[in-house]
Structures are given as C-alpha cells and as structure tokens.
N, C-alpha and C positions, 0 to 999 in steps of 0.2 A: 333486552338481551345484550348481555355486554361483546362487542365489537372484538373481532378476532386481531391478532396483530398486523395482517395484512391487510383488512378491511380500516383499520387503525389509521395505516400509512396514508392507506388511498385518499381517505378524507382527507389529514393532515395537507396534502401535497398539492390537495383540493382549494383549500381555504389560503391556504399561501401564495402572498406577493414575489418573493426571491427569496432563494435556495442556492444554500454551501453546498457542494459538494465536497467532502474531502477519503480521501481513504490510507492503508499504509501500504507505500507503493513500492516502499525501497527492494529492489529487486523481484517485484513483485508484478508479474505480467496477469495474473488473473484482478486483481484488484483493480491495475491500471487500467484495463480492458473494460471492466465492469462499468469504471464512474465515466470513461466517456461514452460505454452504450446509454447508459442512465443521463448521462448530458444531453447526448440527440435525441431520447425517445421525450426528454420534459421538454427539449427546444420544440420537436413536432409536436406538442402540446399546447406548445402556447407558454408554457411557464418558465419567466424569467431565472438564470442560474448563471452559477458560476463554478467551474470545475478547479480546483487547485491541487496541485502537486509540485513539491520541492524536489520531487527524485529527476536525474536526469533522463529526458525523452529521446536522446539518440537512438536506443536500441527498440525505442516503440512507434517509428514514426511512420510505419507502415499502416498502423490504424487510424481512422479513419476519426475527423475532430481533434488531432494530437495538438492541430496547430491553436486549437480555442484553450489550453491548458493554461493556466497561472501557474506559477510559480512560486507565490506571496501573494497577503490581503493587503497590499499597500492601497492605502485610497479606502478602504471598507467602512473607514466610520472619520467624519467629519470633527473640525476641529474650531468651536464654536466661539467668538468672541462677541458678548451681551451689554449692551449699552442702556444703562436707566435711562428713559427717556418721561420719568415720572413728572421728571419737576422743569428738567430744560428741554427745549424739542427742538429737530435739527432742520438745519436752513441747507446746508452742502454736504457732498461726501465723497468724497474722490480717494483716490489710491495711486502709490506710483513703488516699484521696483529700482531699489540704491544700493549699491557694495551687498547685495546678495542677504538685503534688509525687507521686507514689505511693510512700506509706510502707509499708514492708514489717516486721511487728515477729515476731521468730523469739523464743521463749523455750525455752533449753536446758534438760536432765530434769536434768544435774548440766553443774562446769566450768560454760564461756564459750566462744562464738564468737570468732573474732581474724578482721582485716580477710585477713589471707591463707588464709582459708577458703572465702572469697567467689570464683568464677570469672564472668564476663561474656565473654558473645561471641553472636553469629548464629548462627542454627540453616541447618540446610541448605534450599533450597527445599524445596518441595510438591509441584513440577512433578518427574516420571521422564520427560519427555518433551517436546520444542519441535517446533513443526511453523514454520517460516516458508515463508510463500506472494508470489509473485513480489517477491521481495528479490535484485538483484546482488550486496550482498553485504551483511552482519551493519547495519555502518553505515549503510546506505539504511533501518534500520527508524527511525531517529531518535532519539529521548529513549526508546520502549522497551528498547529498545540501551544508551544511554549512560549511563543513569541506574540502570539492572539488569545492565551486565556482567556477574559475581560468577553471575548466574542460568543463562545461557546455556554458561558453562565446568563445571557442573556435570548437566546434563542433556545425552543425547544429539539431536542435531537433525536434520531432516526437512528440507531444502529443496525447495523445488518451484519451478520456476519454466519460462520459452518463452523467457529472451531467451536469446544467444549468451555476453553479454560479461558472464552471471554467472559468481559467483568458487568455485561451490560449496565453496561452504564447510560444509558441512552432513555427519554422519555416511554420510547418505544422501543422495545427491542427485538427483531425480527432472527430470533438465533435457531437454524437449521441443522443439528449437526449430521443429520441422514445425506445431507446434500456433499455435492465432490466440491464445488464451487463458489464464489461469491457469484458468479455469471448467471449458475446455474439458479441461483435464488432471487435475480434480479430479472431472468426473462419470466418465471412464475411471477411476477407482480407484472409484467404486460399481460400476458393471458386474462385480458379481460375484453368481453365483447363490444363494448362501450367503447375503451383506448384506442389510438389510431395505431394501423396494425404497422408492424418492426418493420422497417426498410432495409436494402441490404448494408447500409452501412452499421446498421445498430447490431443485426446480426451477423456482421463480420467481426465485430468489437469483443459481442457477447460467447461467438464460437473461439474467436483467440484467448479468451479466458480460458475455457473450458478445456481444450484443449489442451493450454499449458498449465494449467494446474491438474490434471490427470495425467502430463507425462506421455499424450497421446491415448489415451484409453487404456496407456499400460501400468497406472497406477494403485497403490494397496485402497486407496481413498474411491477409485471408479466405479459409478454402482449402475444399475440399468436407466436411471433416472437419464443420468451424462446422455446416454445413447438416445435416449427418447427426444430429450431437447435438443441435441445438436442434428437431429433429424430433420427435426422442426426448423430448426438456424436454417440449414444447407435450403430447406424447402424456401424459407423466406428470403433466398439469393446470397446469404454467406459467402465471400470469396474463397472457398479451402485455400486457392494456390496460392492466392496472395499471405496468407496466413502462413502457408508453410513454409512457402519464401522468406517473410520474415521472422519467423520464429528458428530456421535448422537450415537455412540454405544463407546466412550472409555471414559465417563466424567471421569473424579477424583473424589477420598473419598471427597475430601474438596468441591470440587465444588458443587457435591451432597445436602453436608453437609448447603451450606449457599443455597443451591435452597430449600430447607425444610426448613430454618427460615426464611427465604422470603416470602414464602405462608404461615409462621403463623401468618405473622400481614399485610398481603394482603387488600387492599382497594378498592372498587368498590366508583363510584359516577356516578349521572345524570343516573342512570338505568343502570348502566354497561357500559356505553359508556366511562367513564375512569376508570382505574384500578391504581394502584401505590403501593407501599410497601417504608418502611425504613430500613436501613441497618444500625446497628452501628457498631463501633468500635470492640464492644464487639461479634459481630456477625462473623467477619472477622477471631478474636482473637481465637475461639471456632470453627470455620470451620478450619482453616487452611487454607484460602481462599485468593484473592485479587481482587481488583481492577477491572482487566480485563476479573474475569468471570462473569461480569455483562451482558456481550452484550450477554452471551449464554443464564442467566437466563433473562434475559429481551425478547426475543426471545419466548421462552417457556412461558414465564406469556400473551404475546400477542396471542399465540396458543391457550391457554387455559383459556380464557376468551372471551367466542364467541361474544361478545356482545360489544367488549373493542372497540375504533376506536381509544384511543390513550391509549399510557403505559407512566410513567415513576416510576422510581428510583431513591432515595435520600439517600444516599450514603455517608456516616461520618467512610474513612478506618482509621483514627486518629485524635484525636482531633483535632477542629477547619481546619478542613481539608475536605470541603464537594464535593460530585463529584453526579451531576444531570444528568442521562440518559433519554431521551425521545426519544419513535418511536412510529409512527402511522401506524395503521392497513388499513386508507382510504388515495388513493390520493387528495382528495379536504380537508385535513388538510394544513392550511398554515402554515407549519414550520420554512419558512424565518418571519413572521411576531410573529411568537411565539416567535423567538430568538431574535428578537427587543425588544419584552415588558419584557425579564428575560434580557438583558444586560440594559435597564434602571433600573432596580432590582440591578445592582451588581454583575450580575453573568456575568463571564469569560469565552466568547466562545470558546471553546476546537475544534481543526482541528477534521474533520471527514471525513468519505471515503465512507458515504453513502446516498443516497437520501432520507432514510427514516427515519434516526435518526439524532440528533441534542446532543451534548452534553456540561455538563458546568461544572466551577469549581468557587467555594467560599471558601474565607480564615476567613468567620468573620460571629457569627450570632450562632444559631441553628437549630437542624432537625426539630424541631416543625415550628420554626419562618421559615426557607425556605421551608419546605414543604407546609405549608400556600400562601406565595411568588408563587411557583409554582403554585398550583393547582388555583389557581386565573386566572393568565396567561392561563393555559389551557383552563378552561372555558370561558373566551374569545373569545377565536382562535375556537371553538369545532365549528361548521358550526349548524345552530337551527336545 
C-alpha cells in the first residue's frame, strides 16, 4: 500500500542524518513560527538540523529558539582541494595563513608534484534532507534559493504548505488547503504516539503561528480545525501572554505614528463593504515608518471596520514608487481573479505568504490615478 504524504515525511525525517529547514518568512510570523516549532520538536528528536532565515528576527524574538536561526548557508558544503598521490607520496604537510593568502606547503617522500596533480572543486552538501515550510514555490524562499541553488538539486525536499496556488515542487509534497496554517499542519505531523510529546516551547512557537495567521480567530481562512489545535497548544503549556505581548502589545512610536495618519484619511465605499486609505511619502517621512508596517496596519483597518469584506492600501514610501496591499475579510472574494484585472492595470505581483492578502508594486502613474485603478478592480471582484 502506497505511503500517504505524512506517513512519507515521517520515514524521510526517519532515515535522515541533517535537515534544512527553510521557509518564506518575509513578513511572515506564521511560517517563522512554524520552522522554529519544527526546529525544537527534531532537536527533541534527536535529529540534527538547521533552521535558516534571511528575514529580519527583531519583531519575532519573543519565540522561543529565535536565537538558533541562521541567516545564510555559509559553511554548508565544503571546498575540496585533491592531490594525486598515484605516483609521488607525501613525506610533510603544513599550512600557514599570509596577507590574507592560505598557503598550503606539501613536501614529496621522492619525485615532485606537477600542477596537474592538484584537483579543486565543491564538496556535496551536508544537508540529505530540505524541508520548506509554506513556500508557493522554490523561488518565494528568496536569497536562501538564489544564492544556494546547487543545495536544493542535491537533497530531496519536503514541501509543506495550505495555499492552493503552490507549485509543489517538493519530492514530497504535504499541501493542505482545508487547513488556516502552516502551524496548524506541522503540529498534525507531531500527533503521533511514538514522537516525543510538544514541550511548551514548541507549542508557544506553533500557537503564535496560528494565531497570527488567523488574525486571532478573526480570520476568512479560520476553521474549527484552528480551534481544536490551539486547544491542544494551550493544553500542552503554550504561553498565550507571552504570544500576545509579542505579537499586539510592543508596536513602535512610528508604527503607531503612520497607523493614526492612515485613519485620517480612511475611506469607506459600497456601504462599508470596502475600506482603503493612502499613504504618502510624506506620511512614512513624519512617522518614521516603512513599508512593512503596512501588513500590521492593514490588519487593524480590517478589525475595525465591521462592515469591510475587503481592505486595501495604496502606498507611495518614495516618489514614483507605489506598493498596493489588499486583504479580504470574506472567503468568497476572488483574489486570484482580482490580481488578474490590477496586473492588466500595470501593477506588479509582489510574492506573498498568505491566502488572504494579495499585494502589488507600481513604478509610474499616481496615488490618485492608481487608487482609482484599484478601487475599480475591487468593485468588480466584491460578490453582489
């Protein structure tokens, strides 16, 4: 009988010496959350790994194993230099470090070495095994990816992921789209009675996923599954408060700062069923703000607009430089058919890590002229 995909993993993770972990983090706290639960439950295993993430960890350093993260594979595969030792064999070998040179001094028993005795090349990875955690596809992991190809064609891979319009690409591919979470799909692969059971570090990890990729339970994506597991989380010592401390209790002045000129020029339309705001340059300038704390005010604008079934943001952090966020408050928004009608617009689909927002970027045009663009498109897509 052929082996289900979770039955799949388990062997795989089984029979392996060291394991990549990687996932796409960039702003993304349910994924980040995921791969260090998934880091501590293979450390309490027993199995060798390595966790990496290029996104910055200030805003997650509440969780627990934040500090075992990488950064980069520097070091992951060796760099082999081969000496014939066919015909002459070696009497000394020493080495010594000059002007930022490594000299390597071989001294032959009899004869001489010749330059074509010398071989140079890369050693194979370290890793027998890549797990990626909610990635559409190879290229969503970013510079892990681009800068380590060579890594990932050589080990077999593990993808895991809930959206739809991943590319499985993975030997294995674990793709749940019933589920809210990557959290939530990674503590069903502990539920085994054999595994050592989740400590509460693993299920503080794996609840701060869930949690913030549900939006708190207030999510279009939250199903009853969320609730059953994070039952389970809290049961197996989950810290809620430390969770909620860091996730909605540490904003920044600035952050603060551009979430109050965002709700001063707040927009309702169709009765409230869309909401939107613009952000200029000058708003970013005067916060002390960027970019990336759109997805937490975009969050909160969706909270607090009972009535919203879609948000967006239109977003100018420098001239001529516009960044469109959209998330919906209902699952019957089609956001794959929304993103069709803004990229015949001109707008540039931006990678995303979540099933409920969509976002874009434009080099040409105005806030007025694409916010128009936008809210066109929406009302389209908005279900009568």
């Amino acid at each position: 009988m052929e082996l289900t995909p979770r039955e799949q993993i388990k062997k795989i993770i089984k029979q392996s010496k060291e394991i990549l972990l990687v996932a796409e983090t960039k702003d993304n706290m349910d994924n980040i959350a995921s791969l260090l639960g998934l880091h501590l439950f293979l450390d309490k295993c027993g199995k060798k790994n390595t966790a990496v993430s290029c996104d910055n960890q200030k805003t997650k350093d509440f969780l627990p194993g934040v500090s075992d993260l990488r950064t980069d594979l520097k070091g992951a595969k060796d760099f082999i230099i081969s000496l014939d030792i066919s015909r002459t064999k070696v009497d000394q070998f020493k080495y010594n470090i000059k002007d930022n040179k490594l000299n390597i001094h071989i001294t032959p028993r009899n004869g001489y070495f010749q330059a074509h005795d010398v071989e140079m090349k890369k050693g194979k990875s370290k890793f027998d095994l890549i797990i990626a955690l909610g990635a559409a596809s190879l290229e969503n992991l970013g510079e892990i990816y681009s800068q380590n190809a060579e890594i990932f064609y050589e080990a077999p891979i593990v993808n895991i992921d809930y959206r739809a319009s991943n590319e499985k690409f993975g030997e294995i591919n674990l793709i749940e789209t019933a589920a809210s979470s990557v959290a939530e799909i990674i503590y069903s692969l502990f539920a085994d009675p054999e595994a050592p059971k989740i400590d509460q570090d693993i299920a503080t990890c794996l609840l701060a996923g869930i949690i913030h990729a549900t939006n708190s339970f207030q999510g279009a994506s939250t199903t009853p599954s969320a609730f059953t597991v994070a039952a389970k989380l809290v049961e197996a010592g989950a810290d809620r408060e430390k969770i909620i401390c860091g996730l909605y209790r540490t904003q920044s002045l600035s952050h603060l700062r551009l979430w109050g000129r965002t709700l001063a020029r707040l927009k309702t339309g169709l009765r409230q069923r869309i909401a939107w705001s613009l952000i200029s340059p000058l708003d970013f300038e005067k916060s002390k703000s960027k970019i990336s704390d759109l997805d937490e005010i975009i969050n909160a604008v969706k909270n607090n607009i009972a009535k919203a079934e879609i948000v967006f943001l239109l977003a100018e952090e420098k001239p001529a430089s516009f960044y469109l966020k959209i998330k919906r408050a209902r699952k019957n928004i089609d956001l794959d058919g929304l993103a069709k009608m803004l990229i015949e617009k001109n707008f540039q689909a931006e990678k995303s890590g979540s099933n409920e927002a969509i976002a874009f970027i434009k080099k040409q045009g105005s806030l007025a002229e694409l916010e128009k663009d936008a809210l066109e498109a929406v009302k389209k897509i908005l279900p009568a």
